[in-house]
PDB file as gemmi writes it, atoms N, CA and C in Angstrom:
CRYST1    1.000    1.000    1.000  90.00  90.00  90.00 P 1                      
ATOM      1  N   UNK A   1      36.246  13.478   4.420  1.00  0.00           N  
ATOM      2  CA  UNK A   1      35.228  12.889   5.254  1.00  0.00           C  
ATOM      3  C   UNK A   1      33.993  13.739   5.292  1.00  0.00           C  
ATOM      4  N   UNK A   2      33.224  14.243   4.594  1.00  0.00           N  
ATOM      5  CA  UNK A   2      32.385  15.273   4.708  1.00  0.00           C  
ATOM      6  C   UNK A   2      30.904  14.110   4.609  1.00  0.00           C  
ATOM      7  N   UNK A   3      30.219  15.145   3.937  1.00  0.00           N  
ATOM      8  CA  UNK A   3      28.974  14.128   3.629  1.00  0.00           C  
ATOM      9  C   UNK A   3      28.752  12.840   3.343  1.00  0.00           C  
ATOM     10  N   UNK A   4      29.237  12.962   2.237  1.00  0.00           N  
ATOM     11  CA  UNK A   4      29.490  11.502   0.974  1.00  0.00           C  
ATOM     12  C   UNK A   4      30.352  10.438   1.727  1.00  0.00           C  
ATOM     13  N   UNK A   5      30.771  10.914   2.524  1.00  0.00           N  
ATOM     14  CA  UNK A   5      31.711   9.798   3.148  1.00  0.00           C  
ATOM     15  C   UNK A   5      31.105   8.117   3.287  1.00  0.00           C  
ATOM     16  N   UNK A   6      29.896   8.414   4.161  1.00  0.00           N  
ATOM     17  CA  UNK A   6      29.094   6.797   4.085  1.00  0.00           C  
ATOM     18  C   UNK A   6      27.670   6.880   2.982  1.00  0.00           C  
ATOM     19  N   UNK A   7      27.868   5.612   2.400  1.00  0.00           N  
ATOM     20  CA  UNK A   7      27.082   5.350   1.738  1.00  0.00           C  
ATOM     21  C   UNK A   7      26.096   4.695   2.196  1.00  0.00           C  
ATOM     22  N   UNK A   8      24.428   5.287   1.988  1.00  0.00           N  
ATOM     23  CA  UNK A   8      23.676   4.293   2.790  1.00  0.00           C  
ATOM     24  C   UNK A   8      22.925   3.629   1.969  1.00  0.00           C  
ATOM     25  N   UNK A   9      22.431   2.333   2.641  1.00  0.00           N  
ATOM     26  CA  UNK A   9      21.922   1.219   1.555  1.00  0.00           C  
ATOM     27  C   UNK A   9      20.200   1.966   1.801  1.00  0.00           C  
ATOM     28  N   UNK A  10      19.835   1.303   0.405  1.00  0.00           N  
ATOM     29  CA  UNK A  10      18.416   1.873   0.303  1.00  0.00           C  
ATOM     30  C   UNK A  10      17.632   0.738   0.511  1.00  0.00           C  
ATOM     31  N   UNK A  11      16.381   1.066   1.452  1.00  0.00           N  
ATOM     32  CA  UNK A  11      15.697  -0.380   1.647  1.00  0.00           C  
ATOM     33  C   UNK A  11      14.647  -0.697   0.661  1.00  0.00           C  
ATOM     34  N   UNK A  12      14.750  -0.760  -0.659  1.00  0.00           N  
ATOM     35  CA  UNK A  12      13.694  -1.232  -1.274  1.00  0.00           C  
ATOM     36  C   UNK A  12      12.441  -1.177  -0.988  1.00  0.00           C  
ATOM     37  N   UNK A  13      12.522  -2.306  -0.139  1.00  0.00           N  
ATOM     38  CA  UNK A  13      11.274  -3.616   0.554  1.00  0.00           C  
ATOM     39  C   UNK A  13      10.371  -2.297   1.052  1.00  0.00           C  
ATOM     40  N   UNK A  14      11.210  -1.410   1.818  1.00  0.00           N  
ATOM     41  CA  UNK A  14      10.300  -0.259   2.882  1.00  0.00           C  
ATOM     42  C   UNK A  14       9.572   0.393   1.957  1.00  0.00           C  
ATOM     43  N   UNK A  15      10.377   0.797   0.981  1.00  0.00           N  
ATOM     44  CA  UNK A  15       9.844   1.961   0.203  1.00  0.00           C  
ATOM     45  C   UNK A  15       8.492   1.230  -0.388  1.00  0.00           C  
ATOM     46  N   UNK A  16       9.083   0.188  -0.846  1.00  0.00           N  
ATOM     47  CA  UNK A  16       7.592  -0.886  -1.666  1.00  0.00           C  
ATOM     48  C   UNK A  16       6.243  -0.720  -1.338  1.00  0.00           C  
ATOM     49  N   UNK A  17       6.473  -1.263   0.566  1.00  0.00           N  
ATOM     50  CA  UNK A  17       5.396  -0.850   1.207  1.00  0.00           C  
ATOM     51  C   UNK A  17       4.889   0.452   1.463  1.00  0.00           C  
ATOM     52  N   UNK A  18       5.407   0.973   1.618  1.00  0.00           N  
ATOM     53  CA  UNK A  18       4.978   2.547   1.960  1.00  0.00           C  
ATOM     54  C   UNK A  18       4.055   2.710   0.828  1.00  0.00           C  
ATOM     55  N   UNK A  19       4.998   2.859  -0.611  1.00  0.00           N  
ATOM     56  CA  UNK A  19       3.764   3.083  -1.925  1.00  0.00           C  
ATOM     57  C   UNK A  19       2.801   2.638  -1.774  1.00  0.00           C  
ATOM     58  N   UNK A  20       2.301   1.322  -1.525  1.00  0.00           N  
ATOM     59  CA  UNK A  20       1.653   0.258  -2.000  1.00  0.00           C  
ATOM     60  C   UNK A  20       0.712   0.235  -1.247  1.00  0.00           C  
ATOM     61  N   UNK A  21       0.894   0.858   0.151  1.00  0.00           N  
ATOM     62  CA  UNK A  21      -0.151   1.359   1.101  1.00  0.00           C  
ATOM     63  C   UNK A  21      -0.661   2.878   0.473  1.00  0.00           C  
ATOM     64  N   UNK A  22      -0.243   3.906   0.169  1.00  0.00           N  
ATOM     65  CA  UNK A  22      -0.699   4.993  -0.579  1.00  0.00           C  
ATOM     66  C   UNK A  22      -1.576   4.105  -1.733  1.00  0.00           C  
ATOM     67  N   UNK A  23      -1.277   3.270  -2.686  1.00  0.00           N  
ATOM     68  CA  UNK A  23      -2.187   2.989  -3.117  1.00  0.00           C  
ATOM     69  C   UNK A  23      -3.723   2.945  -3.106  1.00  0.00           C  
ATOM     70  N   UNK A  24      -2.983   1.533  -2.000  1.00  0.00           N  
ATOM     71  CA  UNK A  24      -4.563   1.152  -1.800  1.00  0.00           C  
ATOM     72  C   UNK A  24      -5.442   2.164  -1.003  1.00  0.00           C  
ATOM     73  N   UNK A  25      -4.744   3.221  -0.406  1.00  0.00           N  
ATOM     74  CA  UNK A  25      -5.699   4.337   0.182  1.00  0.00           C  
ATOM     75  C   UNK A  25      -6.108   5.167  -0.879  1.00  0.00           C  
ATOM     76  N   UNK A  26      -5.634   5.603  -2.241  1.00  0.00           N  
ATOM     77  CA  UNK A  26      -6.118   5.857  -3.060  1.00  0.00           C  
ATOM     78  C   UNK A  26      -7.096   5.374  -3.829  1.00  0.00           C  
ATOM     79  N   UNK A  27      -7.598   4.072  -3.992  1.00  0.00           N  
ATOM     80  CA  UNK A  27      -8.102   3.247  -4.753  1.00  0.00           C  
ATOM     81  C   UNK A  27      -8.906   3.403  -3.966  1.00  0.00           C  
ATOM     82  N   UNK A  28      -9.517   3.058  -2.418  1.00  0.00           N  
ATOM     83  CA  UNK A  28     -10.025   3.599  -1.644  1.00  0.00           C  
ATOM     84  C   UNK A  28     -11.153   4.761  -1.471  1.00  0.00           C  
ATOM     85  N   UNK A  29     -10.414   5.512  -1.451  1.00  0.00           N  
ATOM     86  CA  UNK A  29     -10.629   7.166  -1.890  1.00  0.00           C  
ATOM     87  C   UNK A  29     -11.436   7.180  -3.063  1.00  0.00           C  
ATOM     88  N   UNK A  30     -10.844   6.594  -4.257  1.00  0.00           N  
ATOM     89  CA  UNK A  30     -11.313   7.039  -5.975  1.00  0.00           C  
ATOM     90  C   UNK A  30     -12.676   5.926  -5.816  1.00  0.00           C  
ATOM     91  N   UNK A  31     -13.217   4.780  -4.868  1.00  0.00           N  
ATOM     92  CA  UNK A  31     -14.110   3.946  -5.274  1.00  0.00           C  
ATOM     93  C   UNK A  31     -15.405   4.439  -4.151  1.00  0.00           C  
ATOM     94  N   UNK A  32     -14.742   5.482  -3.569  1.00  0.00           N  
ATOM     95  CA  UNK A  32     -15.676   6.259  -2.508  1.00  0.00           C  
ATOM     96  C   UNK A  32     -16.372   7.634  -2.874  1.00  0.00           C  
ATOM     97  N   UNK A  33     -15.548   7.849  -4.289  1.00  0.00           N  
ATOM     98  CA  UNK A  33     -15.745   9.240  -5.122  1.00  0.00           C  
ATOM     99  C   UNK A  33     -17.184   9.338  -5.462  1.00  0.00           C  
ATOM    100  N   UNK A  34     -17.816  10.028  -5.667  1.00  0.00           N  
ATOM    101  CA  UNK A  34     -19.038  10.244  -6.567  1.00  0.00           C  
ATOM    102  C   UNK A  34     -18.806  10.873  -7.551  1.00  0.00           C  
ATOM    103  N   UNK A  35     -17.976  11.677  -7.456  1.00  0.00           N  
ATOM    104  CA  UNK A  35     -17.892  12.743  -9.291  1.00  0.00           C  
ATOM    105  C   UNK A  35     -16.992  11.973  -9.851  1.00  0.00           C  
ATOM    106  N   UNK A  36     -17.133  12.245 -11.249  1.00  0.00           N  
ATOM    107  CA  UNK A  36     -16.375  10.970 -12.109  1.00  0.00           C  
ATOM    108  C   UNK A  36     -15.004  11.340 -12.552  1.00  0.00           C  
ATOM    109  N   UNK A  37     -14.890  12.745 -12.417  1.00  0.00           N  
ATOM    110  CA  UNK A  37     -14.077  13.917 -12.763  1.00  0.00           C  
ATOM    111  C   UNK A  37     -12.914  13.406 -11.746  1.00  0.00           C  
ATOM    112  N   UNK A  38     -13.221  13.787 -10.738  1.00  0.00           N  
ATOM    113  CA  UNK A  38     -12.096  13.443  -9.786  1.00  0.00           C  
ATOM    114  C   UNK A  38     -11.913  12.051  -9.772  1.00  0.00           C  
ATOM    115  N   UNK A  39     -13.057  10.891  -9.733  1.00  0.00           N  
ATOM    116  CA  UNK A  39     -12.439   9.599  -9.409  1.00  0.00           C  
ATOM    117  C   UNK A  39     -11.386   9.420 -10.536  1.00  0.00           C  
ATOM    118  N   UNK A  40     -11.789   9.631 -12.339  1.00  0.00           N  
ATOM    119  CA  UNK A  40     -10.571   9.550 -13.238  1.00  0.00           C  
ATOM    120  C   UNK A  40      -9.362  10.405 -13.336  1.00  0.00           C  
ATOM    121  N   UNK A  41      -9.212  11.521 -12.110  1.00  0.00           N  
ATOM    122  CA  UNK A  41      -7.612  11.667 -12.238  1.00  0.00           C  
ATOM    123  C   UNK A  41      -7.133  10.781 -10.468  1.00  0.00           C  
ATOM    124  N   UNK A  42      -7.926  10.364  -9.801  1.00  0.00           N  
ATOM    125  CA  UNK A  42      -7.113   9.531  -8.597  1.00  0.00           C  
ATOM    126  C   UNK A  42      -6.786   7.994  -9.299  1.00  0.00           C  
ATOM    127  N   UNK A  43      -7.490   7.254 -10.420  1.00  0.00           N  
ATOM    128  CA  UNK A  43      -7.286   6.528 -10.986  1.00  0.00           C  
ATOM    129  C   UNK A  43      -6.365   6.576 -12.033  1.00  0.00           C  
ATOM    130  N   UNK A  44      -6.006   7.629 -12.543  1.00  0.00           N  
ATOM    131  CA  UNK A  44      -4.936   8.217 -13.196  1.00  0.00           C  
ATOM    132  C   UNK A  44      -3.674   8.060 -12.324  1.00  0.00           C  
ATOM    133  N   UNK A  45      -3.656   8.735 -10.564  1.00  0.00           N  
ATOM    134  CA  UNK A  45      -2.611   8.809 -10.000  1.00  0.00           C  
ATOM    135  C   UNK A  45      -1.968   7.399  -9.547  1.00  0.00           C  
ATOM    136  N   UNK A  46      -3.328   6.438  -9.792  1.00  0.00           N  
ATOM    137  CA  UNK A  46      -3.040   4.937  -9.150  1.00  0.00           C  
ATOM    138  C   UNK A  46      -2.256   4.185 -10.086  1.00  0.00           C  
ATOM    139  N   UNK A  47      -2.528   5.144 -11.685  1.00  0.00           N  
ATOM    140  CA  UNK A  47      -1.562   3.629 -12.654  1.00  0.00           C  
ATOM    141  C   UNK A  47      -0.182   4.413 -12.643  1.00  0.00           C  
ATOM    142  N   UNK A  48       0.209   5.800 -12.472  1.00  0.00           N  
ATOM    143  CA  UNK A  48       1.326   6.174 -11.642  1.00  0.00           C  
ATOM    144  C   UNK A  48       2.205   5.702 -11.271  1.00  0.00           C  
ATOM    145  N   UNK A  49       0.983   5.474  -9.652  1.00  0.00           N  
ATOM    146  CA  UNK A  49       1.977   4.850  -8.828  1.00  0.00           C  
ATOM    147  C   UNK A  49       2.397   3.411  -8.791  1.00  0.00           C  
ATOM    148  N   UNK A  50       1.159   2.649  -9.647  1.00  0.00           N  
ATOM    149  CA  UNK A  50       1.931   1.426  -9.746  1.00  0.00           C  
ATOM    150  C   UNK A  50       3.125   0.878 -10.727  1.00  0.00           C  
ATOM    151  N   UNK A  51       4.004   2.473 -11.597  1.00  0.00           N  
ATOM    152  CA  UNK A  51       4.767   2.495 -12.302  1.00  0.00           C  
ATOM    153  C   UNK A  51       5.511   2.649 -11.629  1.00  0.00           C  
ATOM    154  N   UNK A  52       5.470   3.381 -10.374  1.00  0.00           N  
ATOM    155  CA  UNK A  52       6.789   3.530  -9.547  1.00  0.00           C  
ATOM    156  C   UNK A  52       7.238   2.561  -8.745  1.00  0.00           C  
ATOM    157  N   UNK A  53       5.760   1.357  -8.633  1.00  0.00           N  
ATOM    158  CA  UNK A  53       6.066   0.308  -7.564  1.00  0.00           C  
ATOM    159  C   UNK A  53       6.946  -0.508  -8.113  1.00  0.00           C  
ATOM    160  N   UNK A  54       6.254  -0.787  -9.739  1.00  0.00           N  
ATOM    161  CA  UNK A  54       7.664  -1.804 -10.995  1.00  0.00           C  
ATOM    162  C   UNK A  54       8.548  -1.097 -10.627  1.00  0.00           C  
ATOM    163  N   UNK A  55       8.779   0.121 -10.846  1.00  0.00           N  
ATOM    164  CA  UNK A  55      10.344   0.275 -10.668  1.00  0.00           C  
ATOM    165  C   UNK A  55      11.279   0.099  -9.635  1.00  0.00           C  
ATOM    166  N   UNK A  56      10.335   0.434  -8.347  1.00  0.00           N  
ATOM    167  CA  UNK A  56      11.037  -0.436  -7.277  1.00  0.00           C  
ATOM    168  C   UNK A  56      11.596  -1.842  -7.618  1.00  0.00           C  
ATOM    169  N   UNK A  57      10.571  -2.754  -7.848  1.00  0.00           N  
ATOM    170  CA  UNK A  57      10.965  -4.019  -8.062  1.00  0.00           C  
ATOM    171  C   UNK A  57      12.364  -4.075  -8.608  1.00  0.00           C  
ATOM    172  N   UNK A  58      12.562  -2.864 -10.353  1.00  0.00           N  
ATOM    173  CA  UNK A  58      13.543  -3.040 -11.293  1.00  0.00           C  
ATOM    174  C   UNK A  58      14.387  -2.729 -10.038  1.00  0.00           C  
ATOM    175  N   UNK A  59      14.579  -2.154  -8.887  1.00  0.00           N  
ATOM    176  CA  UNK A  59      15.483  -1.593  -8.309  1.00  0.00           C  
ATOM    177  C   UNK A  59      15.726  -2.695  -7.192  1.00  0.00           C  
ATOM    178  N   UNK A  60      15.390  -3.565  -6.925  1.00  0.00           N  
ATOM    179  CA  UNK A  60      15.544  -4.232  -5.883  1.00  0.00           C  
ATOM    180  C   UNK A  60      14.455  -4.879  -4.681  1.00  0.00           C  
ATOM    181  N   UNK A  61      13.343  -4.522  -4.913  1.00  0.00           N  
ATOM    182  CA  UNK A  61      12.261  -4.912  -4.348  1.00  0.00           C  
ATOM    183  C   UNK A  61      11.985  -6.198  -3.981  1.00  0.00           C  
ATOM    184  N   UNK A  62      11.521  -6.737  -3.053  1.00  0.00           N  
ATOM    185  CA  UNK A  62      11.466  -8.179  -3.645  1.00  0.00           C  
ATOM    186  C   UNK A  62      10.317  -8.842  -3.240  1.00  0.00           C  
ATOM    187  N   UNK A  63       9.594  -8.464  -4.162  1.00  0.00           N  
ATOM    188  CA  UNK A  63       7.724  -8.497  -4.907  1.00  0.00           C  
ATOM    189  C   UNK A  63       7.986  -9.033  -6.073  1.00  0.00           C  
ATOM    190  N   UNK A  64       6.654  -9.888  -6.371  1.00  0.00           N  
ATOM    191  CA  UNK A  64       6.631 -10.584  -7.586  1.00  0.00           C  
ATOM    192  C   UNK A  64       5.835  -9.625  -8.730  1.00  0.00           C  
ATOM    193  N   UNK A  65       6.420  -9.238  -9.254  1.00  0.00           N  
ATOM    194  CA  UNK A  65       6.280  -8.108 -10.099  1.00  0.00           C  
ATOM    195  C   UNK A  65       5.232  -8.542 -11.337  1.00  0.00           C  
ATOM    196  N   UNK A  66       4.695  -9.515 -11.775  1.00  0.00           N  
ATOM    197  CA  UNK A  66       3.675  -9.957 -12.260  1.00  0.00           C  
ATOM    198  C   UNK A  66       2.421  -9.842 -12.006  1.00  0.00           C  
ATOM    199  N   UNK A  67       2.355  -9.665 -10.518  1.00  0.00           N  
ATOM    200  CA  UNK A  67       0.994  -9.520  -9.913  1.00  0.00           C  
ATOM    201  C   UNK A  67       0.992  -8.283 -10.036  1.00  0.00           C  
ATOM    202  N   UNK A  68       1.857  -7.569  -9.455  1.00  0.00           N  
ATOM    203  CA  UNK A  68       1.752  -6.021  -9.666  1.00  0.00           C  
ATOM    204  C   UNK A  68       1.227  -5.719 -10.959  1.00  0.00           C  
ATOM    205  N   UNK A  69       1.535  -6.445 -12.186  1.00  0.00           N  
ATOM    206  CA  UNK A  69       1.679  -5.728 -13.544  1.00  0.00           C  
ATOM    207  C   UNK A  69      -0.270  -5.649 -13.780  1.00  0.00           C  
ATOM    208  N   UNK A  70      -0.291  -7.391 -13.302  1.00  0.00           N  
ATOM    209  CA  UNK A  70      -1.669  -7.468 -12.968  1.00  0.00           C  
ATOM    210  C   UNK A  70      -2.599  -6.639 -12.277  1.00  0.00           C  
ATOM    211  N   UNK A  71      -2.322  -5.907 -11.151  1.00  0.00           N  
ATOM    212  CA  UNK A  71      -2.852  -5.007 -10.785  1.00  0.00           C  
ATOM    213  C   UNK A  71      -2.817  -3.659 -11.205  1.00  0.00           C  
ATOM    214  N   UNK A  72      -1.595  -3.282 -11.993  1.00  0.00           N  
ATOM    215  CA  UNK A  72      -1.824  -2.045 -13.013  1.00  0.00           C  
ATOM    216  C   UNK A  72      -2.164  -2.028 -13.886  1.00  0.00           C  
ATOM    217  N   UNK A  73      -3.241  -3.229 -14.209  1.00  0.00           N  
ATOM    218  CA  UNK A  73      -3.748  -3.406 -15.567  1.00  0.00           C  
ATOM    219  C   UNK A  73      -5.316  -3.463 -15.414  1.00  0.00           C  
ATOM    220  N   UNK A  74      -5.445  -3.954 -14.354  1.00  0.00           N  
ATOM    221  CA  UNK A  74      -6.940  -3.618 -13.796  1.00  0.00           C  
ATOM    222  C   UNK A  74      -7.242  -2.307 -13.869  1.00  0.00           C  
ATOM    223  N   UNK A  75      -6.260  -1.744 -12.801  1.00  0.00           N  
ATOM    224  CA  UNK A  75      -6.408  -0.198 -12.791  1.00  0.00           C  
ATOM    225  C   UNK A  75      -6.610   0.578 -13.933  1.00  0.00           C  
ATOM    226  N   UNK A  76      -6.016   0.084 -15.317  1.00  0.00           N  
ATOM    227  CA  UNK A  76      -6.038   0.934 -16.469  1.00  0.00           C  
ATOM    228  C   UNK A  76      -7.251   0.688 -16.900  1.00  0.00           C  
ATOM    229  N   UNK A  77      -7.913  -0.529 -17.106  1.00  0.00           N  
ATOM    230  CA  UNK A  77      -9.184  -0.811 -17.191  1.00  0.00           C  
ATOM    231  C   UNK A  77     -10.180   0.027 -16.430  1.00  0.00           C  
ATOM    232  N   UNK A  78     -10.044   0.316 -15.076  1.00  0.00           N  
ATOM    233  CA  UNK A  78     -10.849   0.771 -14.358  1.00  0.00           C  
ATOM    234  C   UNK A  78     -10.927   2.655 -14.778  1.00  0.00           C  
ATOM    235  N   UNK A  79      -9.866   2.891 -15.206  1.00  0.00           N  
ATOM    236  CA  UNK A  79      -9.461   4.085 -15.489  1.00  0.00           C  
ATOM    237  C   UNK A  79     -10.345   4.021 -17.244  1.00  0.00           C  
ATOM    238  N   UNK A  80      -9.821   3.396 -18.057  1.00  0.00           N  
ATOM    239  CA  UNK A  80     -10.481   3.638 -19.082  1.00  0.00           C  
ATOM    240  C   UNK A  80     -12.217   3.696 -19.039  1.00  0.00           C  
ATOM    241  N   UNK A  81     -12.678   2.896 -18.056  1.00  0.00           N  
ATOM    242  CA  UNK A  81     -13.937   2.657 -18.166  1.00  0.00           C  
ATOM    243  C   UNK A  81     -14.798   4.336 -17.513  1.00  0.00           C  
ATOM    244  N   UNK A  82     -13.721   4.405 -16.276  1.00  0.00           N  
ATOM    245  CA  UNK A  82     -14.199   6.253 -15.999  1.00  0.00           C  
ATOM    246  C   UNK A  82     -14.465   7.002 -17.174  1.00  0.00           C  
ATOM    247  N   UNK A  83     -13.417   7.179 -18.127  1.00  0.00           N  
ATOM    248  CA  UNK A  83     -13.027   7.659 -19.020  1.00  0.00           C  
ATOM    249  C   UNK A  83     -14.366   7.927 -19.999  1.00  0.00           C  
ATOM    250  N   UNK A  84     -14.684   6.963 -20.092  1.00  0.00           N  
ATOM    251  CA  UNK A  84     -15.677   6.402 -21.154  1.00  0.00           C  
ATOM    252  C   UNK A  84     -17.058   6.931 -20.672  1.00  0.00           C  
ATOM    253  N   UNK A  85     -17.201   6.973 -19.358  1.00  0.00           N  
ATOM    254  CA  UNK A  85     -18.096   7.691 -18.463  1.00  0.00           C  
ATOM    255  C   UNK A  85     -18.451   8.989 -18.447  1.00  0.00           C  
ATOM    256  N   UNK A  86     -17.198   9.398 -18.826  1.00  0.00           N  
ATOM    257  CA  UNK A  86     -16.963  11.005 -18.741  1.00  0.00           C  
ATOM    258  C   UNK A  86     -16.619  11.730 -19.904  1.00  0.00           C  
ATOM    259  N   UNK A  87     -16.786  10.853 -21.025  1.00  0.00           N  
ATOM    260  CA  UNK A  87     -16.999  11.086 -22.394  1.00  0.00           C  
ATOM    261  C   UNK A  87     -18.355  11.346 -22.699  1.00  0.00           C  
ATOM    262  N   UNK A  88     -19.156  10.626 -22.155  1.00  0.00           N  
ATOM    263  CA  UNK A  88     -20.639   9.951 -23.240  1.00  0.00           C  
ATOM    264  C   UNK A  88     -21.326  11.298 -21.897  1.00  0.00           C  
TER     265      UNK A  88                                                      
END                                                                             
């Protein structure tokens, strides 16, 4: 009977939200940035985290994971376009 004894269920759904609010406070943050330097690694941390949000989903989430994909695809866009900024 020690630790391991009960198994606890993991709430997905909670965790989902929690990320998904860090998000959008990041996205937030990176569209409030002025240096381009920092906005392309918080836009970096945003396509991240919306890898961890799919994986919630793969784990049990229950979000329509299409939109999400949709929204980490913007983000990569938005990220490449920094990028491109901070090249030239």
């Amino acid at each position: 009977m020690g630790l391991f004894s009960k198994k606890q269920k993991i709430d997905y759904d909670t965790l989902f939200k929690d990320k998904y609010k860090s998000i959008n406070q990041l996205t937030m943050q990176a569209n409030n940035e002025l240096d381009f330097v920092i906005k392309e690694s918080l836009y970096d941390l945003i396509v991240k985290e919306y890898d961890e949000l799919l994986s919630l989903i793969d784990q049990g989430a229950h979000f329509e994971k299409d939109h999400f994909i949709s929204l980490k695809d913007n983000a990569i866009k938005e990220l490449k376009s920094i990028q491109d900024i901070n090249k030239g």
